[in-house]
N, C-alpha and C positions, 0 to 999 in steps of 0.2 A: 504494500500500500504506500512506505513512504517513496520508490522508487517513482510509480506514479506519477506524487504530488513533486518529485522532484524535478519528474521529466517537464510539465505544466509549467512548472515554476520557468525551467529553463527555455522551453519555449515561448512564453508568454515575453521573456523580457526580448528577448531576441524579435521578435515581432515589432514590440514599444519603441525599439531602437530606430527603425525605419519611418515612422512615424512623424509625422508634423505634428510642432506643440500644441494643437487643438485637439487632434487623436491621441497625443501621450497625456494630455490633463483628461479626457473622458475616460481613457482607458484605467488611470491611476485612478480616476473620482468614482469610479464603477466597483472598482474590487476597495479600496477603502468603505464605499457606503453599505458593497451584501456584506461583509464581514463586520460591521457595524452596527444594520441590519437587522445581520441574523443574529446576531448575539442580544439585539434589544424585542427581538422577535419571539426567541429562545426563552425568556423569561417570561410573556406572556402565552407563552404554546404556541406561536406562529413565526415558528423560524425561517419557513421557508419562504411565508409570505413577507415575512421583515426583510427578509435578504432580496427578494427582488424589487419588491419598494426600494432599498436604501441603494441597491444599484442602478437605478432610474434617474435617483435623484443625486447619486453621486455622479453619476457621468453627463446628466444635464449641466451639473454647474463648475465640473471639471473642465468641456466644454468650451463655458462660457469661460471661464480665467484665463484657459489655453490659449483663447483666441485671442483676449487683452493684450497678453502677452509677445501674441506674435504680429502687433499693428504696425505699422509703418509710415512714415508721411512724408510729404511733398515740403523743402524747404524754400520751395519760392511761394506756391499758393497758402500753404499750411492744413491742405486736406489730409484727413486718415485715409488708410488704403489698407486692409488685410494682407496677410503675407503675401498672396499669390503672385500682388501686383509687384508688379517689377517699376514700371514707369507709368508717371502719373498723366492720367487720360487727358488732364485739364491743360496740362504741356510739356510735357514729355520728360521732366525732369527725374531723375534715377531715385525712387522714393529709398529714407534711412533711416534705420528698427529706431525707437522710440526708447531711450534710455529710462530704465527706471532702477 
């Protein structure tokens, strides 16, 4: 059984690795919230159903930070642009990740 969870384990990260920051914060926010979940689920009898709640709602707002994270903007216009963009539509300028 632990070989299994070992294997999971090992692949799961290797997967996360490829991943854009908006797929690695849902992916992270997804197994943090059923393992949180289930363990608040587990107390009241409904573990399983805790756990797919709390992965729902982990990886919605995983998600959402992910994508904060990976914003980008225009330093002539000052517009946001999500990672994808490369250069900004408004004029062509090479948009740069957003320090935080």
């Amino acid at each position: 059984m632990r070989k299994i969870g070992l294997l999971i384990l090992v692949f799961s990260v290797a997967a996360i690795l490829g991943c854009s920051t908006t797929q690695k914060g849902a992916a992270i926010g997804a197994g943090a919230g059923a393992v949180l979940g289930g363990v608040i689920g587990h107390q009241s009898g409904h573990g399983p159903g805790g756990a797919g709640i709390g992965a729902a709602v982990g990886a919605a707002s995983g998600a959402l930070i992910g994508e904060q994270m990976d914003t980008k903007f225009c330093s002539v216009c000052g517009k946001r642009f999500t990672s994808g963009v490369k250069y900004c539509p408004v004029d062509g300028t090479e948009l740069k990740p957003i320090q935080k």
